[in-house]
KESETOR-134922 format. One record per residue (C-alpha): residue in one letter; x, y, z. Coordinates in steps of 0.001 Angstrom, whole numbers, padded with zeros to 6 digits, always signed. Layout:
aXYZ;...
END
This chain:
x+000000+000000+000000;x+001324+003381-000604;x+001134+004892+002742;x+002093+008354+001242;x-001444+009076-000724;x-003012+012379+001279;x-006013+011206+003016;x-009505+010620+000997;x-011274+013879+000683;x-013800+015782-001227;x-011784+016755-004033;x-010672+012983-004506;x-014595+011939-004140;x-015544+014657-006999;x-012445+013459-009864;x-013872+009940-009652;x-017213+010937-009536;x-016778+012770-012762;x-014683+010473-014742;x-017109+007416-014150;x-020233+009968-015001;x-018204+010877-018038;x-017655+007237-018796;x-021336+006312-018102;x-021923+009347-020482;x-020045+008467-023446;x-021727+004802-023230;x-025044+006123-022884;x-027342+005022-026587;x-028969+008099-028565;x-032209+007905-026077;x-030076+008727-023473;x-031601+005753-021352;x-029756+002373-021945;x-025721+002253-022164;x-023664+000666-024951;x-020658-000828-023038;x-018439-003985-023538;x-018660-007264-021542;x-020508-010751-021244;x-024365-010389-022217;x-027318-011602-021038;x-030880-010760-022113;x-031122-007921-020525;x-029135-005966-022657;x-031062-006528-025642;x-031409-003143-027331;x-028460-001806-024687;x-028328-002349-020682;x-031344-000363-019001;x-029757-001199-016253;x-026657+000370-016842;x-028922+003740-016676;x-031357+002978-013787;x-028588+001925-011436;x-026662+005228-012411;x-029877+006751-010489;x-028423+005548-007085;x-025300+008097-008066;x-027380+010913-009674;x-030488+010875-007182;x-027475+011751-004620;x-025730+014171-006045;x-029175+016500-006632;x-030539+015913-003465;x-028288+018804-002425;x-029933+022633-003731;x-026579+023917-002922;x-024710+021206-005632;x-023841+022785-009195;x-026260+020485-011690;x-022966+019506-013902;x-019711+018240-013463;x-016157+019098-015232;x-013984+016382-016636;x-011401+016829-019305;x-013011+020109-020515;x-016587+018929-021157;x-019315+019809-018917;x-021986+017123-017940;x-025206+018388-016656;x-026131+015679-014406;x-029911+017258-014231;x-030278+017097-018114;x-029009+013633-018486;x-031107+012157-015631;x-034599+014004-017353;x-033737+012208-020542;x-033190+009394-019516;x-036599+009333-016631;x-038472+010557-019769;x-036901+007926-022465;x-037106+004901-020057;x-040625+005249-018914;x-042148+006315-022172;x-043266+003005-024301;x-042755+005081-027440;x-039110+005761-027608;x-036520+003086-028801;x-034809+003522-024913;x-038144+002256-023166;x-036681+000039-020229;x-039541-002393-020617;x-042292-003552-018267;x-042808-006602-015738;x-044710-008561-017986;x-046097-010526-015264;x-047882-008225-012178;x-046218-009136-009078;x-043269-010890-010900;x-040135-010507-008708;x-038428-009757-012164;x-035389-007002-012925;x-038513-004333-013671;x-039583-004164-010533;x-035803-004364-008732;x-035197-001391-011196;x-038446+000684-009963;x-037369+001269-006536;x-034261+003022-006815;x-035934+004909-010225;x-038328+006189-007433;x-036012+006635-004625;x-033714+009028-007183;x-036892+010911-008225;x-037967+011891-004710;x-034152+013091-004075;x-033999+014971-007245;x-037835+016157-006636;x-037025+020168-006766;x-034614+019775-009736;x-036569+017387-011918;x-039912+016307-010805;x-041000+019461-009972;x-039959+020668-013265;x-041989+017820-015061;x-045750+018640-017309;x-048510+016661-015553;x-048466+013733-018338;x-044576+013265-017841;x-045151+012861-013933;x-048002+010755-015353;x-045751+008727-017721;x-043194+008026-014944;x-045590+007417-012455;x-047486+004333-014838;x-044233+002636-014882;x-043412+002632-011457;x-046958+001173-010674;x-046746-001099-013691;x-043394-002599-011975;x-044487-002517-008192;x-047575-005274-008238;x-047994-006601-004891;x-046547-010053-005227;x-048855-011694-002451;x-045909-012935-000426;x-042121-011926-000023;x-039577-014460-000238;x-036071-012661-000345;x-034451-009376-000759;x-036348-008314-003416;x-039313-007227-000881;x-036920-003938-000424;x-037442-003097-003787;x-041444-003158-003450;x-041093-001247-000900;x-039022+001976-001613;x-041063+001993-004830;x-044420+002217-002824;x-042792+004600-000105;x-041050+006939-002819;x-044519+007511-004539;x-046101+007974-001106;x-043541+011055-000001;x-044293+012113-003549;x-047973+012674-003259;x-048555+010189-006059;x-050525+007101-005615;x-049123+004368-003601;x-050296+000537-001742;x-049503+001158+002020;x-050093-002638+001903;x-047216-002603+000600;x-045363-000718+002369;x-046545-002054+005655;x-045931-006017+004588;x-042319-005302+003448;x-041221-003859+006781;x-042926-006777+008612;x-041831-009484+006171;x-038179-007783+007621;x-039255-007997+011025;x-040277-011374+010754;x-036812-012732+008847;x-034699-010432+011157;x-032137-012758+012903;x-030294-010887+015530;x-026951-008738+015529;x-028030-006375+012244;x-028592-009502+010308;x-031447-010039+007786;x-032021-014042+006944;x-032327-013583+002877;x-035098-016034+002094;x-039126-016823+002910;x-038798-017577+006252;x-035856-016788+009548;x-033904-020154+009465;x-032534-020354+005748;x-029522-019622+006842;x-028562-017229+003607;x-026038-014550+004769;x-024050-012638+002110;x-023530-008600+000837;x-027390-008121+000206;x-027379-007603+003959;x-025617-004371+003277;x-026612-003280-000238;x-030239-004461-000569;x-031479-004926+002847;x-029512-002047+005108;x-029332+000506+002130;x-032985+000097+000858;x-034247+000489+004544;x-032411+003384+005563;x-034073+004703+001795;x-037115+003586+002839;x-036500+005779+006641;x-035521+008901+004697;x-038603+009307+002611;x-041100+008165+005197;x-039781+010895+007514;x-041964+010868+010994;x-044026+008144+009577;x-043502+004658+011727;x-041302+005871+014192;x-041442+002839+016408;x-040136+001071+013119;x-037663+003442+012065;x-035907+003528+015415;x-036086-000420+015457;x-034361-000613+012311;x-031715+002440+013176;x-030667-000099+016578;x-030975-002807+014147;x-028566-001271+011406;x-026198+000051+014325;x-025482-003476+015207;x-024771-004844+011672;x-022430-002329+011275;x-020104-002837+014300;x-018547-005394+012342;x-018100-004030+009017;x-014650-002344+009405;x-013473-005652+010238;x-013880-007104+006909;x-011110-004870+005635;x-007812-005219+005145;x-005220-002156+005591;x-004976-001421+001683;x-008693-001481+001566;x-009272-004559+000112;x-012651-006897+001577;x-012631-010717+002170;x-015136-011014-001224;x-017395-013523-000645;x-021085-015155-002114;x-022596-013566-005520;x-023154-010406-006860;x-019399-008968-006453;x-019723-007429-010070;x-021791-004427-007218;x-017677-004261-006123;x-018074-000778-003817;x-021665-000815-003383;x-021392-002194+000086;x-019964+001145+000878;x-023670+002716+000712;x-025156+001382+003610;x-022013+002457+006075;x-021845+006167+004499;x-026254+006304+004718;x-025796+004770+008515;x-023362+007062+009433;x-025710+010153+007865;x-028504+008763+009605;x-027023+008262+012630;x-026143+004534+013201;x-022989+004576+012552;x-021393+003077+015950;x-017435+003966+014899;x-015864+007326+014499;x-016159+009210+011474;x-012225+009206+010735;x-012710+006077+010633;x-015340+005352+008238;x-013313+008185+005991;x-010428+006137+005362;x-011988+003017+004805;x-014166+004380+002113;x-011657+006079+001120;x-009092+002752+000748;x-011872+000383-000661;x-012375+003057-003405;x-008925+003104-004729;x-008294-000758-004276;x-010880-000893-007086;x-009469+001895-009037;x-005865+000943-008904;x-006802-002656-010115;x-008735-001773-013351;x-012441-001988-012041;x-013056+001216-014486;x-011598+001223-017733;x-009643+004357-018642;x-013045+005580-020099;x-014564+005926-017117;x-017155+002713-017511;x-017215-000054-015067;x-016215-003636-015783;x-018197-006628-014860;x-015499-008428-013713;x-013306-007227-010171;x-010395-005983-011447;x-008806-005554-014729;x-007125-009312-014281;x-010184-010866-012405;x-012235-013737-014264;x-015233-012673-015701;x-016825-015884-013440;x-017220-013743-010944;x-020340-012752-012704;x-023893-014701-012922;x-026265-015120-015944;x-027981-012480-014492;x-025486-009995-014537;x-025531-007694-017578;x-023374-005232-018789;x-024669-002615-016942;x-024974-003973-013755;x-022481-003408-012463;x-023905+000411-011669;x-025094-001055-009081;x-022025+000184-007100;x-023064+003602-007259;x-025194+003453-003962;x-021767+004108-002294;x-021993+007799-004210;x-025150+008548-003458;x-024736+007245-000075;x-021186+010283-000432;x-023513+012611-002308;x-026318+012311+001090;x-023667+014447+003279;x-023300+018088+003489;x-019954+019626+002707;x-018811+020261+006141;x-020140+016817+007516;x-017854+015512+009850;x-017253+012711+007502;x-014900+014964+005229;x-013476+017150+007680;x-012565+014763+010798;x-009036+013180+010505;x-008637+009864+009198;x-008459+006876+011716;x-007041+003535+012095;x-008939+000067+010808;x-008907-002885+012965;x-006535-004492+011428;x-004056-001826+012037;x-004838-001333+015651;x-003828-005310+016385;x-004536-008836+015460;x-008356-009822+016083;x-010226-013016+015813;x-014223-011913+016268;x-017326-015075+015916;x-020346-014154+014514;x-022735-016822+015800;x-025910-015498+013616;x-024387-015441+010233;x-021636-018584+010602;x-018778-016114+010209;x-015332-015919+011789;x-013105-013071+010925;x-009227-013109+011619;x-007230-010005+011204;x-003331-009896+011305;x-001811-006699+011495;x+001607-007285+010801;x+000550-008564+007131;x-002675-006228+007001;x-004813-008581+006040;x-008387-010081+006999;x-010036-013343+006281;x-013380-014468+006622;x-014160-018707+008084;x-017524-019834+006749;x-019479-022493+008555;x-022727-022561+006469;x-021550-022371+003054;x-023933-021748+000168;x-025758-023013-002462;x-022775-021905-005144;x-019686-024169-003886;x-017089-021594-005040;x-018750-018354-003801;x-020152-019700-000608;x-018810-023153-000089;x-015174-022460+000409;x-014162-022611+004139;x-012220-019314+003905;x-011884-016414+002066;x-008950-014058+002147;x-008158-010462+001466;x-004173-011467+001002;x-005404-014605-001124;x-008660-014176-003105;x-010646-017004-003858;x-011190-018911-007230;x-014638-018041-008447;x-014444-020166-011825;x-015060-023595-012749;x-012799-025524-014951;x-014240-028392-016478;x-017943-027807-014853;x-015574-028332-011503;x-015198-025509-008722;x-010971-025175-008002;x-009879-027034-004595;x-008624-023709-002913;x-010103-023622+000918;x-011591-027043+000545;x-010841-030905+001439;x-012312-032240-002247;x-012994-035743-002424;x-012371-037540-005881;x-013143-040630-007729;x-012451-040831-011166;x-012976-037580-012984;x-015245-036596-010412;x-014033-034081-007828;x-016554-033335-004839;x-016559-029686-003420;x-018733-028531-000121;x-021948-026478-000870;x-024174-025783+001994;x-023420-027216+005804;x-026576-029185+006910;x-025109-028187+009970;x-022790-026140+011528;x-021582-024033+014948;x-018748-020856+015414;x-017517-020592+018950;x-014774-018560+021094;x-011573-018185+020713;x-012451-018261+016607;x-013085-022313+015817;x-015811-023280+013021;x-017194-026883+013092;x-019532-028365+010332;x-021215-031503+008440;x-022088-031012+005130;x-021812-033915+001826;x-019959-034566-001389;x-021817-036107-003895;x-019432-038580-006508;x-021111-041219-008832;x-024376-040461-007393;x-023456-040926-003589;x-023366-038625-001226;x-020722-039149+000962;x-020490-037306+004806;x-017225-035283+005811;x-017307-033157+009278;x-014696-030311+009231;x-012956-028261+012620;x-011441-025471+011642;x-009519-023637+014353;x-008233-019691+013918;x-005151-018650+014737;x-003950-015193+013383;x-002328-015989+009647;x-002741-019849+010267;x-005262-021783+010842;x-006226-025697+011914;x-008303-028160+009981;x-009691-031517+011411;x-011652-033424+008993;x-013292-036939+009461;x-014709-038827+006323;x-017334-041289+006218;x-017719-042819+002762;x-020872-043432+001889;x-019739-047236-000033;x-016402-048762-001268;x-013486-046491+000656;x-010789-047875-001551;x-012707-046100-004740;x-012115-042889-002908;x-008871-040226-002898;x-008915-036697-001880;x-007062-033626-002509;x-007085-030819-000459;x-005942-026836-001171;x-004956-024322+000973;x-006106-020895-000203;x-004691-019805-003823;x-001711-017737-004528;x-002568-015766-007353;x-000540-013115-009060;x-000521-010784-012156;x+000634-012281-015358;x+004630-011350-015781;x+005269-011588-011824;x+007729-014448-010949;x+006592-016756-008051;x+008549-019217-006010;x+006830-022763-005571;x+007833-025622-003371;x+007740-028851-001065;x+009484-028985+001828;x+009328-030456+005174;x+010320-033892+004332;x+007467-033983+001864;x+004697-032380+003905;x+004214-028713+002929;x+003219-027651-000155;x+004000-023646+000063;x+004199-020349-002762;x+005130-017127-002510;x+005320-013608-004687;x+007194-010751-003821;x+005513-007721-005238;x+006724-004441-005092;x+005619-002921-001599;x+004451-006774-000110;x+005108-010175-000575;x+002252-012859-000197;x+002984-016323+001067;x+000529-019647+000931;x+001400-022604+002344;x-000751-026082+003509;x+001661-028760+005958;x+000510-032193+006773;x+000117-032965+010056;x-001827-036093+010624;x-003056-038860+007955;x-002447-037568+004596;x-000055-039401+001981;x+002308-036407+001019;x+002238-032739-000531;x+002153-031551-003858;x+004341-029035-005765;x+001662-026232-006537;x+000220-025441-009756;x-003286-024177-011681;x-006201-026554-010686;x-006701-028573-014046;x-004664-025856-015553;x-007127-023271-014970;x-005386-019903-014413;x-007847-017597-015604;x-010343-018419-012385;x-009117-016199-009518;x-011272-013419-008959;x-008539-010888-008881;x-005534-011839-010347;x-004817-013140-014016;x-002732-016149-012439;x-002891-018620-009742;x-001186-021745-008380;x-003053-023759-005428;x-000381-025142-002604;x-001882-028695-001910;x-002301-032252+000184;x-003189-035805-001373;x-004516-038990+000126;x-004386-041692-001660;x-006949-043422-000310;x-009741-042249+002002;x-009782-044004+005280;x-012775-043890+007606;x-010828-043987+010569;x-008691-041659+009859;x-008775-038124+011426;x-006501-035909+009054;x-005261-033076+010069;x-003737-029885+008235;x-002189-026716+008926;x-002663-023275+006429;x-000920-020091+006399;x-001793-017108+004724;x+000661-014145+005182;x+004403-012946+003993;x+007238-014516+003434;x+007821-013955+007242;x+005736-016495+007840;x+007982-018658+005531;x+009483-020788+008438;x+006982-024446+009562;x+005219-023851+012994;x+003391-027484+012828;x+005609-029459+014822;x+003914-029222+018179;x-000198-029598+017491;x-001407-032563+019237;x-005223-033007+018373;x-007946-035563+019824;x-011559-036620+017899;x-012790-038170+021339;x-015347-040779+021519;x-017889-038222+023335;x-017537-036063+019672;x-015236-033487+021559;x-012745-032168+019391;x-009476-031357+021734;x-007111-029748+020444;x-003766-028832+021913;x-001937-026113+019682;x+000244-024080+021641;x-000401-020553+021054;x-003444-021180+021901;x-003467-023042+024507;x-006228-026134+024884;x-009139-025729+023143;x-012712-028325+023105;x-014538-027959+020488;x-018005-029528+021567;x-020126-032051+019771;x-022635-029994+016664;x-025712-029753+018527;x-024246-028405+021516;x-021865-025635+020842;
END
């Protein structure tokens, strides 16, 4: 990290803001309301990405709510009048006539990308109300208004995230004096209520108990409610101060997913949003429920920001990528993803746009993250989540115990700032970084969701969950035990037929590095570590895995089936690695990973005694820690 770069400020905020509106700008089709850009498409951008203008509303709503705000910005001597080019394109999307018309849900109800689109198109309109809507003829506010209804159906019943975007539709039309369903209204913030799961966390699916936790929480539930707060005003104020306790909670653990360059421990789908987390800090902190200082929230905004920019997530034109970084894979993206979506990131400018010049945001000094203030291990018993932060290496890392229903996004049982994660698939196959991967055959087994699972103090993860080869589904219980820039794993397999058909494999955490750097690979420790490094110009990044107990030797690191195009940051990657030969039920194995710099380069293995007891207790002896019992699943 360059440590001499001034600290994050408003005249920083305002160059980016401007290039990426003159970017989204020079993309934009003759209507004025869908962009022409470059990437992988999907349906959606038949005609050009309407999405690629209605998620630019997060960004423009923002800047206009301010009177006080110029209506253009400056960038390389052309002026962009951000008033103008958010008229056309309300005006051009909504009307059916004109070759830019976003479209319609074609089903009423439908929880389709219409309606999605509708709620922040509504949220940006009551922001920009004196500039624009004010300024509209009766049959344009009529125009807009028929698509917003024709897009907000009540659906009958909520079943995910998506109830957020009913709602700031309904309440947006509401604090405009235009016609509205309070049913609406009133069900979304008690379907909330009713999936709300404790410490800030929302439970993304029908019911509390599906166990989905992932970045919606921040840019789709917390952002979308603290909308939905601002436009009601006075209006449910037992509700609004629930949810303003509610969002104070979620975010006392946000800086800690961070590391001291500003990168975050990505994790689950969606990641083509990249900074649009950054909304629902920057809208607490206006509202109120921020619970750190405002130095504080400055420079991590501030560092997340550039980690983006300095890694190619805009093109020099000022458009956004779908994929992370310039280098990234583009399977980091989902079918749904279009080549606009991506705009979706520009909740963390409106969120920058909300505050007033002299908000103590911009003028307090900037303050330290976690992870520079010391190592920290913190459990997050709702949402399955450990996070480890090391400071002398800066980085964070996030220990999953539930997993997901995508084996690479959610499945892996870490996910590193240092290290990123492997988001493609080679061969139909997720890569074996962070996982123990059975194999038989061709077939290489990979963990999805836990069917069950437990975090406890001082930072150890334990779970059950199946890997399913030639049609059986066979049972593997992992321990995973934090330690700073190492951690523990104790697995037990039980086949579920003929052992002797099975191997395994098992990855530590990826190194991954730009095409043209020149890594270092080994094996060392009589044949038990498997270990990589890069030294990069200001860092160096080191991976290794060592076999402790029950596997049949390490591996010299390389590409998993020769797949380097798969990490979801870097253009390369090489996966440090264990093998067993062949699976034995009563085996325990047991594995050591480090992820850090080449300071961490020397074994530290020697001494871990662990313990599967016949009561299910997990003892481990390792000893920084000391002695730790990790108790039977059931009754952590």
């Amino acid at each position: 990290m360059n440590s001499s770069r001034p600290p994050f400020d408003q005249r920083e905020a305002l160059d980016l803001w401007s290039w990426l509106v003159a970017g989204w700008a020079g993309s934009l089709d003759q209507s004025g309301s869908r962009t022409l850009t470059d990437g992988i498409h999907c349906p959606y951008d038949e005609g050009g990405s309407f999405e690629g203008v209605t998620r630019m509303m997060w960004g423009l709503g923002g800047w206009l709510t301010r009177s006080d705000r110029p209506s253009s910005v400056h960038w390389r001597g052309v002026d962009y009048d951000i008033t103008h080019l958010a008229r056309q394109a309300l005006l051009h999307g909504t009307d059916p006539g004109s070759p830019g018309y976003w479209g319609e849900s074609a089903c009423p109800g439908s929880a389709d990308i219409w309606m999605v689109e509708a709620g922040h198109v509504a949220f940006a309109l009551w922001q920009s109300r004196e500039r624009i809507w004010d300024q509209l003829l009766p049959a344009e506010q009529a125009q807009i208004v028929r698509w917003l209804e024709a897009c907000g159906h009540h659906p009958g019943r909520f079943g995910s995230n998506f109830a957020l975007f009913w709602g700031l539709n309904h309440a947006s039309r509401k604090a405009l004096g235009q016609r509205y369903d309070q049913r609406v209204i009133s069900d979304v913030l008690d379907y909330c209520d009713r999936i709300y799961a404790g410490d800030g966390w929302f439970d993304d699916g029908p019911e509390r108990g599906t166990d989905h936790f992932d970045d919606y929480n921040y840019w789709a539930f917390t952002s979308h409610l603290l909308a939905i707060m601002e436009v009601e005003g006075d209006n449910a104020r037992e509700w609004r101060d629930r949810s303003r306790d509610r969002v104070r909670l979620q975010m006392e653990s946000f800086p800690h997913f961070f590391s001291v360059d500003g990168a975050y421990a990505e994790h689950g789908r969606s990641l083509a949003y990249k900074f649009a987390r950054l909304g629902a800090p920057i809208w607490a902190h206006h509202h109120g429920c921020w619970p750190h200082s405002p130095g504080m929230l400055r420079r991590l905004v501030g560092r997340h920001l550039r980690w983006y920019i300095d890694r190619g997530a805009v093109r020099a034109d000022g458009s956004l990528r779908q994929a992370l970084t310039s280098q990234g894979t583009q399977d980091i993206r989902e079918r749904y993803i279009s080549t606009g979506s991506a705009y979706w990131s520009m909740q963390a400018f409106g969120g920058l746009w909300s505050l007033a010049a002299d908000d103590p945001f911009w003028t307090s000094p900037e303050e330290d993250l976690p992870v520079e203030t010391g190592d920290f291990i913190r459990v997050m018993p709702t949402t399955g989540w450990v996070l480890a932060g090391h400071r002398r290496s800066g980085h964070v890392q996030r220990f999953s115990a539930k997993g997901g229903d995508h084996p690479a996004k959610y499945g892996k049982y870490h996910y590193s700032t240092l290290a990123p994660f492997n988001a493609g698939l080679v061969d139909g196959l997720p890569a074996i970084d962070g996982m123990l991967s059975l194999r038989s055959g061709d077939e290489t087994g990979h963990r999805c969701r836990s069917s069950v699972s437990a975090v406890g103090e001082p930072g150890w993860l334990r779970f059950q969950y199946r890997q399913t080869l030639g049609g059986d589904d066979h049972e593997l219980e992992t321990v995973v035990l934090v330690l700073g820039n190492s951690h523990l794993r104790v697995h037990r397999i039980r086949p579920a037929g003929d052992e002797r058909a099975l191997d395994a494999v098992e990855g530590a955490a990826p190194l991954a590095y730009a095409p043209g750097e020149q890594i270092e690979c080994g094996v060392d420790c009589g044949g038990t570590r498997s270990w990589a490094l890069v030294r990069e110009r200001s860092r160096s990044r080191f991976v290794a895995i060592q076999a402790i107990r029950g596997y049949s030797r390490a591996k010299q690191p390389r590409a998993w089936r020769h797949g380097h195009h798969i990490n979801s940051v870097y253009g390369r990657n090489v996966i440090p690695r264990l093998v067993v030969d062949r699976v034995d039920p009563s085996q325990v194995y047991v594995s050591l990973v480090t992820i850090g710099t080449e300071d961490d380069r020397r074994p530290a293995a020697e001494s871990v005694q662990v313990d599967w007891r016949s009561d299910d207790i997990v003892e481990i002896d390792w000893p920084p820690h000391g002695r730790v019992n990790v108790p039977p699943l059931g009754l952590g």
